[in-house]
C-alpha positions as CSV (number, residue, x, y, z in Angstrom):
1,X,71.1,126.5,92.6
2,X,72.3,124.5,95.5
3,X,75.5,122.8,95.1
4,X,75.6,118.6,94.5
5,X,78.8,118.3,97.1
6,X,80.8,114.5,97.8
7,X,81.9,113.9,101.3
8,X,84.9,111.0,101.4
9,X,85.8,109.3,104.6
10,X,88.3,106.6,103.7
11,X,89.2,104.0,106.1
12,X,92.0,101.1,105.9
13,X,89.2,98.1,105.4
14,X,86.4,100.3,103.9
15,X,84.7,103.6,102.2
16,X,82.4,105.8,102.8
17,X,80.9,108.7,101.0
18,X,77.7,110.6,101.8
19,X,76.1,113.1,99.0
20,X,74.8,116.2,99.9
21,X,72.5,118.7,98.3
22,X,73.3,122.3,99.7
23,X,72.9,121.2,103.4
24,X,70.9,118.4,103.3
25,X,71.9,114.8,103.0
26,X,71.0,113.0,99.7
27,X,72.4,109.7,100.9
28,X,75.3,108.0,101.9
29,X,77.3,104.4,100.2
30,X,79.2,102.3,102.7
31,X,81.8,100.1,100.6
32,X,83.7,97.1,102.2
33,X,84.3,93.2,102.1
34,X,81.8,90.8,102.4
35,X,82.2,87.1,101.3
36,X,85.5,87.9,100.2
37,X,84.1,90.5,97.7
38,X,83.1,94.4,97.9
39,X,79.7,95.2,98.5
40,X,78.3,98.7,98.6
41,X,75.2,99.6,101.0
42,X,73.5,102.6,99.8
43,X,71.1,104.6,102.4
44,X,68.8,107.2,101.5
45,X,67.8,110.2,103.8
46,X,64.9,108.7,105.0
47,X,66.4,105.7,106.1
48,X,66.1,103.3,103.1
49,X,68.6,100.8,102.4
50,X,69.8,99.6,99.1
51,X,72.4,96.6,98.0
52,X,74.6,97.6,95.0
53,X,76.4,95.3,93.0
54,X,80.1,95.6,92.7
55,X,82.4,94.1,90.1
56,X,85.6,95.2,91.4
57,X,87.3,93.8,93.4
58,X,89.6,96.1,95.2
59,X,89.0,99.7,97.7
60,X,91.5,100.9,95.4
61,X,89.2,100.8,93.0
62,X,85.9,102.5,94.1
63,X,86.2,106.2,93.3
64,X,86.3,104.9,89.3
65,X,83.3,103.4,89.5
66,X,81.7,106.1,91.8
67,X,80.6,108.5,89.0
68,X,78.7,105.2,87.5
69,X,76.9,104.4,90.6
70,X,76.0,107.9,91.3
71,X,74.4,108.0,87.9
72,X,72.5,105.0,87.4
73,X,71.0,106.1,91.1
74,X,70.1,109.5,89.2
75,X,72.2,111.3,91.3
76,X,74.0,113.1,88.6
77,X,74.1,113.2,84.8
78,X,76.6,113.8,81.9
79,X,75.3,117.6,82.0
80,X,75.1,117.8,86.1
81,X,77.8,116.5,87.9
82,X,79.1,117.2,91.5
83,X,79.9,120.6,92.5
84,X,83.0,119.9,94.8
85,X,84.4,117.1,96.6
86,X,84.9,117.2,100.4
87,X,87.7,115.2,102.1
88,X,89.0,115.3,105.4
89,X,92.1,115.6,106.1
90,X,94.0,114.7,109.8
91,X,97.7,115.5,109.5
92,X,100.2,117.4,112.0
93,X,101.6,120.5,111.0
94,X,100.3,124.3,110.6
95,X,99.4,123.8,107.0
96,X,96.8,121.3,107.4
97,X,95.3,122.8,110.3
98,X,93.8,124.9,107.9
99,X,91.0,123.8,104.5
100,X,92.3,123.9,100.9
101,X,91.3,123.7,97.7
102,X,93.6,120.6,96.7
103,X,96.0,122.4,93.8
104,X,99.3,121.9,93.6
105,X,100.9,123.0,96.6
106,X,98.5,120.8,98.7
107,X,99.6,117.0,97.1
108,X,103.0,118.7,97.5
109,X,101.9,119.6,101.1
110,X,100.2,115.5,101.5
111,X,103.3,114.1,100.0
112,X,105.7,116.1,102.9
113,X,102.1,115.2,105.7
114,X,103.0,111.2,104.3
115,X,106.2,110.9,105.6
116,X,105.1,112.8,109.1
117,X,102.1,110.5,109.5
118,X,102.9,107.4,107.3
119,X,99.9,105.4,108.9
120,X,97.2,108.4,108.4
121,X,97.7,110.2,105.6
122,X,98.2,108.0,103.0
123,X,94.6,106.6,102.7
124,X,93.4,110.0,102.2
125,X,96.2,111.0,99.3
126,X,95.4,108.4,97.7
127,X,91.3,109.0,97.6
128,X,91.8,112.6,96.8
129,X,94.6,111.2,93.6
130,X,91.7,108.8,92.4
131,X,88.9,111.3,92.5
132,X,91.1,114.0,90.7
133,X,91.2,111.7,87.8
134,X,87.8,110.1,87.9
135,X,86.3,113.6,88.7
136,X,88.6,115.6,86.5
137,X,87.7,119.4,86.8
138,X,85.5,119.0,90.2
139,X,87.1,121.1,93.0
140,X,88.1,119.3,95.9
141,X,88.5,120.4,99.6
142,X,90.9,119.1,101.9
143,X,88.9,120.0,105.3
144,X,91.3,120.0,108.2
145,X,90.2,117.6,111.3
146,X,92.3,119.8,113.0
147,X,91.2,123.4,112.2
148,X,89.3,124.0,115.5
149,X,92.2,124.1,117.3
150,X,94.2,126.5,116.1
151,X,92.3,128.9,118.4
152,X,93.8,127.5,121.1
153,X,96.9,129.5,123.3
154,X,100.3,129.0,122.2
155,X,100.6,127.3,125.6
156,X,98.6,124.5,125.3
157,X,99.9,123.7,121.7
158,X,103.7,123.6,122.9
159,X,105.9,120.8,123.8
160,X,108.7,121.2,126.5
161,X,111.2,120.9,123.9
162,X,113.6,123.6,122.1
163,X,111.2,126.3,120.5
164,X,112.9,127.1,117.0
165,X,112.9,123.3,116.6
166,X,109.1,122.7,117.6
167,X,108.6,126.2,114.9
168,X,111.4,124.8,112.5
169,X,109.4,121.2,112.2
170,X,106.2,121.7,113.0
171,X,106.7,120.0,116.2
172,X,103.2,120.9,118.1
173,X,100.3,119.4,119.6
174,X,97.7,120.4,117.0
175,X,95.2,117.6,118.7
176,X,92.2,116.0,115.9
177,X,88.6,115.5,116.0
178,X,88.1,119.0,115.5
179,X,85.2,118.2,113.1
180,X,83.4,116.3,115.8
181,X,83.9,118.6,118.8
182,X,83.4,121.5,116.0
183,X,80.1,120.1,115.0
184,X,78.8,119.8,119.0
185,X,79.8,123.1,119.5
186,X,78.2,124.6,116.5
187,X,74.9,122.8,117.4
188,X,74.9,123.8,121.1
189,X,75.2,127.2,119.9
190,X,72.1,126.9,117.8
191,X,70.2,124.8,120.4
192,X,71.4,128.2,123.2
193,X,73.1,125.4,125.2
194,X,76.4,126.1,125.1
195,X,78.1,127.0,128.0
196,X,81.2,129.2,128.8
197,X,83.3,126.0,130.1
198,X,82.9,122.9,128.6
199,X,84.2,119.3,128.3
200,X,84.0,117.8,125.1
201,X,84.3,113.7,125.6
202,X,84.4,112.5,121.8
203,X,84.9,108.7,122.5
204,X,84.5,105.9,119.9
205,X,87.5,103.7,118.0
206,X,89.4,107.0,118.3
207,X,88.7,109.2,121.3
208,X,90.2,112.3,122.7
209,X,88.7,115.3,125.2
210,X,88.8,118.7,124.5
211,X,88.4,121.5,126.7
212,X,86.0,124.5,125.1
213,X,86.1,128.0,126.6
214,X,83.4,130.6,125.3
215,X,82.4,128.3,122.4
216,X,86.5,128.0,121.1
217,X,89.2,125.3,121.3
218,X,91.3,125.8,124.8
219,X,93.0,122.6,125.3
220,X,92.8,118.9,123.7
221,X,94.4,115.3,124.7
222,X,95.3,114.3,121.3
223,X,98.7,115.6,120.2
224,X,100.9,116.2,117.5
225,X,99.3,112.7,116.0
226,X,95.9,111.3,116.7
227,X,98.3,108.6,118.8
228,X,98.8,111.1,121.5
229,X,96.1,111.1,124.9
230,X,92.9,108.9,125.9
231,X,93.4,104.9,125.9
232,X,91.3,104.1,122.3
233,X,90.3,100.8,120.6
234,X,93.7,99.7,119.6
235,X,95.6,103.1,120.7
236,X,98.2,103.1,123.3
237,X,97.4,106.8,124.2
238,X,99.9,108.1,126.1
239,X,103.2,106.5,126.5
240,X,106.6,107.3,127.6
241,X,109.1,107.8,124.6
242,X,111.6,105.1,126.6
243,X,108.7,102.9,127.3
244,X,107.7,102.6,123.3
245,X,111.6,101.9,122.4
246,X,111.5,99.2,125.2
247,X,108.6,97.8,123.2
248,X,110.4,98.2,119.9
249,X,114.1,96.6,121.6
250,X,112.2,93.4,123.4
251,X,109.2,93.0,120.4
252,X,112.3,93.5,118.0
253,X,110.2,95.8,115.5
254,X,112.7,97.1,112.8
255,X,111.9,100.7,112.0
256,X,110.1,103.9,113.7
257,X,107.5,103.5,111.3
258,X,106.7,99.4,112.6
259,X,106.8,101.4,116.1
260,X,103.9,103.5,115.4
261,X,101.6,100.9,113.6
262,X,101.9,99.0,116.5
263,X,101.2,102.0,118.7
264,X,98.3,102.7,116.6
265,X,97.3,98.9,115.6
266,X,97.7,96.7,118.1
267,X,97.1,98.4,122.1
268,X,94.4,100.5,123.5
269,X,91.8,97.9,124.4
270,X,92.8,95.3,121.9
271,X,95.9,95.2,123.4
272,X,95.3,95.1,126.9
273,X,92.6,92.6,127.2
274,X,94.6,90.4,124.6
275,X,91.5,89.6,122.4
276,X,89.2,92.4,121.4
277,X,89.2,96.4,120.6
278,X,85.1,96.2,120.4
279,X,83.8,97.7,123.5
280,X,80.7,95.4,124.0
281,X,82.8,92.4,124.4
282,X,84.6,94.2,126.5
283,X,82.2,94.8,129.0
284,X,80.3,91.7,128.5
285,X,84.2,89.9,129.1
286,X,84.4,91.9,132.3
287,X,80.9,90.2,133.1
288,X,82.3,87.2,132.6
289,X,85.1,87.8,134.9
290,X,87.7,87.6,132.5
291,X,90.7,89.2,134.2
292,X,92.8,91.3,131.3
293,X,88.9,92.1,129.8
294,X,88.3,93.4,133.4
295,X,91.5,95.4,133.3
296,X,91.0,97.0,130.2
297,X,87.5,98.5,130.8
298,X,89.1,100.1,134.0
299,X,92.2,101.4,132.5
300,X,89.6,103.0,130.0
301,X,87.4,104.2,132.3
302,X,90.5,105.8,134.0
303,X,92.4,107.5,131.4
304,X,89.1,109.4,130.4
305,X,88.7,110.3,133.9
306,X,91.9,111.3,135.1
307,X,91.8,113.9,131.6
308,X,88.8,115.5,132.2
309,X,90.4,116.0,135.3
310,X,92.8,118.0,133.4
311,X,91.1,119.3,131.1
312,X,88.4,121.0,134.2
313,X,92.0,122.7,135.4
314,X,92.9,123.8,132.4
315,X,89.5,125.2,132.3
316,X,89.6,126.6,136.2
317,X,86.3,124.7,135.7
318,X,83.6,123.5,133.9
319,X,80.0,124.0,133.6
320,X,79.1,121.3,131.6
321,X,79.9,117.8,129.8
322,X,79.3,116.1,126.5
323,X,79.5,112.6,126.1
324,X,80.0,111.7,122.1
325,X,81.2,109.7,119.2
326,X,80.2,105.7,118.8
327,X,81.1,105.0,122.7
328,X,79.8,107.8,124.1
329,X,76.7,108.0,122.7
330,X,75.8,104.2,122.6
331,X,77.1,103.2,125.7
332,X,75.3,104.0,128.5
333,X,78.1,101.6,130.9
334,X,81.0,103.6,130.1
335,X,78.9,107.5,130.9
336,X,78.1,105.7,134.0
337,X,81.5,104.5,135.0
338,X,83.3,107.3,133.8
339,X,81.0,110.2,135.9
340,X,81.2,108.0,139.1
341,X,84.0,110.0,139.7
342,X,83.0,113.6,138.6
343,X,81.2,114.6,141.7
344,X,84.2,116.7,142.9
345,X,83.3,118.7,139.6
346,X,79.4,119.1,140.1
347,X,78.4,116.2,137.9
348,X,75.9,113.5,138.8
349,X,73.9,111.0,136.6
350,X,70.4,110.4,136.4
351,X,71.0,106.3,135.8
352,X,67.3,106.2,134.9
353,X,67.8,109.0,131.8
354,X,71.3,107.5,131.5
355,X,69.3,104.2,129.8
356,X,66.7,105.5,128.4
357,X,65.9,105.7,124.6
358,X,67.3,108.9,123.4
359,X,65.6,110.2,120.3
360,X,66.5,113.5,120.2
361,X,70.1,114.8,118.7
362,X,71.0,115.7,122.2
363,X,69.5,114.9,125.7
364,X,70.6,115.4,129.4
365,X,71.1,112.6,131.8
366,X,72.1,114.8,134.8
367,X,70.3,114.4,137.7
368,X,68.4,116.9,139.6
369,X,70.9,119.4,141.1
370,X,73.9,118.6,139.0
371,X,75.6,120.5,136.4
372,X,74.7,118.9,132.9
373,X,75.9,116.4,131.3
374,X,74.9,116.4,127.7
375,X,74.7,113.1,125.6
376,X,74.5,114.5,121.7
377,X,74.9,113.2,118.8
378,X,78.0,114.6,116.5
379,X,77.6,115.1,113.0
380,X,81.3,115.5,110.9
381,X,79.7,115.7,107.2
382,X,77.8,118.4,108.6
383,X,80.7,120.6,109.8
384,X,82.6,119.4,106.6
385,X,79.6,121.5,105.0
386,X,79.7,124.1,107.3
387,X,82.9,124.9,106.7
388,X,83.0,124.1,102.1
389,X,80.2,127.0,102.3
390,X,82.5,129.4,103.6
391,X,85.2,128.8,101.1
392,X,82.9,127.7,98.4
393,X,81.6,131.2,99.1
394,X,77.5,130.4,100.3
């Protein structure tokens, strides 16, 4: 029988789930405010949407009433309940760049991972805490976001600091959206479009490059947090150490941990245009000649050039890119700013393709004569999957 399997994917302001059967999606539930109250959109495989009423009144609180929702929807009954429960986990450190079954070495493990990433892990803790209750006696896999890195040399993963205390603490750039760039991979491999060198451009509210060599993890922007590299939505990328404790000394922020939140929180686009971390107002604020909106949508446009850039030598070359993620996908501005720049590497877009509807999971907007440059569509609850069947043994 193929297994009834829970995907979580907590965020700060909202929750997500999806429910799969074996390998297929069964539906997903989208929880968040709405009119000062939580609402929970339910959509089917086949593209259905459903309103559910919700009488609590705090994220806190959706896992226990999960198990109701998912049975009055006829999704499981007192006799068949859910298989295993999928979370996904992004936290530095060599433990968690591999999947568990949470026991209790991994909540001791997410209890030390709280302290290292106090604005990260937490959320997730937390979920996996509520469903082992609400759930009692369901397995539950932490999947590492991180996991398709570990493939990567020992030289791209190093900092230039004192080796037995980068080994001692964990002190490493294990780089993040491994799921994402894991997923593209997996699918080009099917689709017998992968290349031997390729540039992996996952760019949405988060975004980082990875640089993919014979289908494996070679080198990645994001670092020992998912703070490190690329510009993002309200993400500094990177900074200079002395630069962020200027910040902290002038902005007088209190502790390290105030530091990071408003690393994390407050710059990347939303910090630089001094209004918005959304993208599409960003662009149309450039339109509208605002100057710091203007500012922002070049610095972004940089950062992600200058590292594929990097990641091409890394590479000594590259055959091929993929735009993906919420930016990369829907944006057909930013792929056309950003590979303005990319003919020194064999790149050139096809702005006709590059605005076209794209129906299919993946699509190429090269034009004729370039290498290609791949717009597809990632899929993390897929690779979260993936990867459950291997330890769930399928």
């Amino acid at each position: 029988m193929e297994k009834l399997i829970l995907i979580t994917n907590p965020g700060s302001s909202s929750r997500k789930y999806a429910l799969y059967h074996g390998d297929k999606l069964e539906c997903s539930f989208h929880f968040e405010f709405e009119g000062g109250k939580i609402v929970c959109t339910m959509k089917k495989a086949d593209g259905s949407k459903k309103k559910i009423n919700c009488a609590f009144k705090e994220l806190t609180s959706t896992v226990a009433n999960l198990d109701n929702i998912l049975e009055d929807e006829g999704y499981i009954t007192k006799a068949r309940g859910l298989d295993a429960i999928l979370a996904r986990v992004a936290a530095p450190g060599e433990y968690f760049s591999h999947d568990h079954i949470v026991d209790d070495e991994c909540l001791k493990q997410l209890e030390v991972a709280k302290k290292k990433a106090p604005l990260h892990v937490p959320v997730v803790a937390a979920e996996i805490e509520h469903f082992m209750v609400t759930f009692r006696g369901t397995p539950i896999i932490a999947i590492s976001d991180s996991g398709f890195h570990t493939a990567r040399p020992e030289l791209m993963k190093a900092y230039a600091i004192d080796q037995e205390l980068a080994d001692k603490y964990d002190i490493k750039r294990w780089g993040f959206h491994g799921l994402s760039v894991g997923s593209i991979v997996n699918y080009m491999k099917k689709e017998e479009i992968l290349p031997e060198k390729l540039i992996v451009c996952h760019i949405g509210s988060g975004s980082s490059l990875t640089a993919v060599f014979d289908g494996k993890s070679h080198d990645t922007t994001m670092g020992y947090s998912p703070l490190d590299g690329l510009m993002m939505s309200t993400r500094s990328g990177n900074i200079d150490v002395a630069a962020a404790l200027a910040i902290k000394k002038n902005k007088k922020i209190a502790s390290d941990e105030a530091l990071e939140k408003y690393l994390n929180k407050e710059c990347g686009l939303k910090g630089v245009s001094g209004k918005t971390d959304d993208m599409r107002e960003i662009i149309q604020l450039r339109d509208e000649g605002d100057k710091l909106g203007t500012f922002a949508h070049a610095l972004y446009v940089y950062r992600i050039q200058t590292a594929i850039g990097q990641m091409a030598a890394s590479l000594g070359g590259v055959d091929a890119i993929v735009f993906t993620a919420t930016i990369g996908e829907r944006s057909d501005e930013i792929r056309k700013m950003v590979c303005q720049k990319l003919a020194y590497l064999g790149f050139s877009l096809d702005e006709d393709k590059n605005v076209a509807d794209m129906p299919e999971r993946h699509t190429n907007i090269a034009s004729e004569g370039s290498k290609p440059i791949w717009v597809i569509r990632t899929d993390e609850f897929e690779e979260m999957i993936r990867k459950a069947g291997e330890i769930l043994g399928e």
